[in-house]
C-alpha positions in Angstrom: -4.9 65.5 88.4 -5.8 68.1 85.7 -7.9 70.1 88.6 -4.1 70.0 91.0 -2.8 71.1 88.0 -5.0 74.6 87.7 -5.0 75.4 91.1 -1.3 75.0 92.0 0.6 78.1 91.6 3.6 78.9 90.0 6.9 80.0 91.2 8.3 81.9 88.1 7.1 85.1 87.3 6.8 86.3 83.8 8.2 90.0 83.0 6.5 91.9 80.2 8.4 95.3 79.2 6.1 97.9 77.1 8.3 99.5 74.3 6.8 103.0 73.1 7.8 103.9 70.0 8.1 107.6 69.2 9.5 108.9 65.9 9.1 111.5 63.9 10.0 110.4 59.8 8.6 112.0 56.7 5.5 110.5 55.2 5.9 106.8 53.0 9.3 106.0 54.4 8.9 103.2 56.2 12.8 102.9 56.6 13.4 105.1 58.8 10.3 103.9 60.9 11.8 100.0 60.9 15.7 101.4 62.2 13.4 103.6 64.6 11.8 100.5 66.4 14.9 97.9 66.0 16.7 100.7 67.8 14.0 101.1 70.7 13.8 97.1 70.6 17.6 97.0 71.2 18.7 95.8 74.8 20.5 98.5 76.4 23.8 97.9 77.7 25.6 100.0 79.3 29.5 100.8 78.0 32.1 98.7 79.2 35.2 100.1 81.3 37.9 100.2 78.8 40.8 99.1 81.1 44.0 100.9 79.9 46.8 98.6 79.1 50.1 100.0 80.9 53.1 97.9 79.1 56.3 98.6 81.0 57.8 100.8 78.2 55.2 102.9 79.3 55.4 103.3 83.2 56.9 106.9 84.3 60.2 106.4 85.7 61.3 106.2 88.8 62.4 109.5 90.7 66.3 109.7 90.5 67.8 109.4 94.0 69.8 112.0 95.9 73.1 110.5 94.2 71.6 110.0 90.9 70.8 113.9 90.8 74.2 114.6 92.1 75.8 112.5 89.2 73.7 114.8 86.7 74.7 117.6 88.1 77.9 119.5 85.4 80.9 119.8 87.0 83.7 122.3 85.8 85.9 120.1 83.4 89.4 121.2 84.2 91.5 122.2 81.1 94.6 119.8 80.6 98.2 121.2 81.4 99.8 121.2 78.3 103.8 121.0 78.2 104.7 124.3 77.5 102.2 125.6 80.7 103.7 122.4 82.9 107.2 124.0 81.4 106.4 127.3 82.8 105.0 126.7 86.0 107.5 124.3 87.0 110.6 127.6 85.9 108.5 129.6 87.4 108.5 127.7 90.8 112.1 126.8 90.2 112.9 130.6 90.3 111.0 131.5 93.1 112.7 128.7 95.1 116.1 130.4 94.3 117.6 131.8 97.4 120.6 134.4 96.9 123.5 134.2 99.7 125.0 137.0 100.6 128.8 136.0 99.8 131.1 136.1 103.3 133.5 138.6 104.0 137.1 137.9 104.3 138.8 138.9 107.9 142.3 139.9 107.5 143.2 140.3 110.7 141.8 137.1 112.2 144.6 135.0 111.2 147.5 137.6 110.3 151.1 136.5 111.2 152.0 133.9 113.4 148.2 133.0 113.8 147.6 132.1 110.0 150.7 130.0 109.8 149.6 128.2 113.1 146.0 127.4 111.7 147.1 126.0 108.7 149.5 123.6 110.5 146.7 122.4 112.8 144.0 122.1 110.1 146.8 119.9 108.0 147.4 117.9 111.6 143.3 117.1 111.7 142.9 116.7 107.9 139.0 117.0 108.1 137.6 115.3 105.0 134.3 116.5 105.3 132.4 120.4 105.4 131.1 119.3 108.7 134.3 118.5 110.3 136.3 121.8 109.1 133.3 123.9 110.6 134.6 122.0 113.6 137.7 122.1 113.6 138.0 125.9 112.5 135.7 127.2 115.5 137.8 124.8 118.2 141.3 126.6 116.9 139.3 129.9 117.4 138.2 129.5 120.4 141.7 127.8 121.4 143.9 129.8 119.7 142.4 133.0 118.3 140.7 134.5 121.6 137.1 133.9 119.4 134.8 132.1 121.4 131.9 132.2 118.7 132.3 131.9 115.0 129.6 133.2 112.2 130.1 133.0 108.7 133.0 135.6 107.8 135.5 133.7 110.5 134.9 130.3 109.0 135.3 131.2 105.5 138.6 133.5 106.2 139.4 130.4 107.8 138.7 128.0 104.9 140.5 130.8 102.7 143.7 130.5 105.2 143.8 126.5 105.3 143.1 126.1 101.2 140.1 124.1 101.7 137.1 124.5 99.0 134.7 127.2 98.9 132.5 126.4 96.4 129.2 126.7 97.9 127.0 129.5 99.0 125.2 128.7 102.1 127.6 129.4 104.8 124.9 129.1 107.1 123.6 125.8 106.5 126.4 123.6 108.3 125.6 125.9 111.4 122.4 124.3 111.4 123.4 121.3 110.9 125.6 120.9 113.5 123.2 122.2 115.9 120.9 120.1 115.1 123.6 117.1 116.0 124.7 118.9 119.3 128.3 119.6 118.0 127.4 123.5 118.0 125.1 125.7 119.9 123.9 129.2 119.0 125.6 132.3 120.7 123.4 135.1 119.4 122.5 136.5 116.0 124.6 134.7 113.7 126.8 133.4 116.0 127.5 130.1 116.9 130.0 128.1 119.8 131.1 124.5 120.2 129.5 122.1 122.6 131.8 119.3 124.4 130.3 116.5 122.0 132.0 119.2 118.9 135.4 119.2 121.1 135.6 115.4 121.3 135.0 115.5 117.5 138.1 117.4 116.9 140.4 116.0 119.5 139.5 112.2 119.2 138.2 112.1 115.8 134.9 111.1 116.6 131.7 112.1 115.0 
């Protein structure tokens, strides 16, 4: 058995690694000679990969959006309208809303004599009770009475004057509008204005 032994071979192989030593230290210090081989003795290993750690406080953040770099952008803060500026603007567009009338003249010779006496009589017969109605009733008489088809704003206030209605207001012009707006008048040139049949039946029934 000892002769199967010696001639079976083995399977493992043996390494053998040759260290040479080379160092160059002064004379007597053996030291330097013993770090000098424990050195060369020394396994080599190579450096291991340092792995840096990345904690979230440290990760880059993310690029801001389209609406996130809108939001940083400055916008012009406007300056708050104090009271006395709010005072001013709002006089300041008061007075440029202002309109001035011009005032109406007064006709004398529309209703002079007989014609005066026999307006007042009618207007006091109709009794309009409102601006509207004495527009009306003023440019029917005319047209009736006073050989004045149209009216502008210089017969109807000579005939407010005659009747002893109220003139306080400026806009002469305004009821015009109005009523041709409803249909009672029409407009008969610059200024001038005539009564429909729906303005008639107004004055001579009552209606509206």
């Amino acid at each position: 058995m000892a002769g199967k032994k010696q001639g079976e071979t083995s399977s493992r192989s043996n390494r053998i690694r040759f260290v040479l030593v080379e160092a160059d230290i002064s004379d007597g210090n053996l030291t330097e000679l013993t770090h000098a081989i424990t050195s060369a003795l020394k396994p080599t290993m190579a450096p291991g990969r340092q792995v840096a750690r990345v904690t979230p406080h440290t990760l880059p953040p993310p690029p801001a959006e389209a609406e996130d770099v809108e939001e940083l952008v400055e916008t012009e803060v406007e300056e708050p309208v104090t009271e006395e500026a709010s005072s001013n603007v709002q006089e300041s567009g008061k007075a440029q809303r202002v309109k001035k009338f011009k005032p109406p003249d007064y006709i004398a010779d529309l209703l002079a004599g007989d014609k005066g006496k026999a307006f007042k009589e009618f207007a006091a017969e109709k009794a309009p009770g409102t601006k509207s109605k004495k527009y009306l009733v003023a440019t029917y008489w005319l047209r009736e009475h006073g050989d004045s088809p149209t009216v502008n704003a210089n017969k109807i206030y000579t005939c407010f004057k005659t009747a002893g209605w109220s003139t306080g207001f400026n806009d002469w012009n305004q009821t015009f509008h109005n009523l041709v707006h409803s249909e009672h008048l029409r407009k008969a040139g610059n200024g001038e204005f005539a009564i429909n049949p729906l303005g008639e039946d107004a004055v001579t029934k009552g209606t509206e």
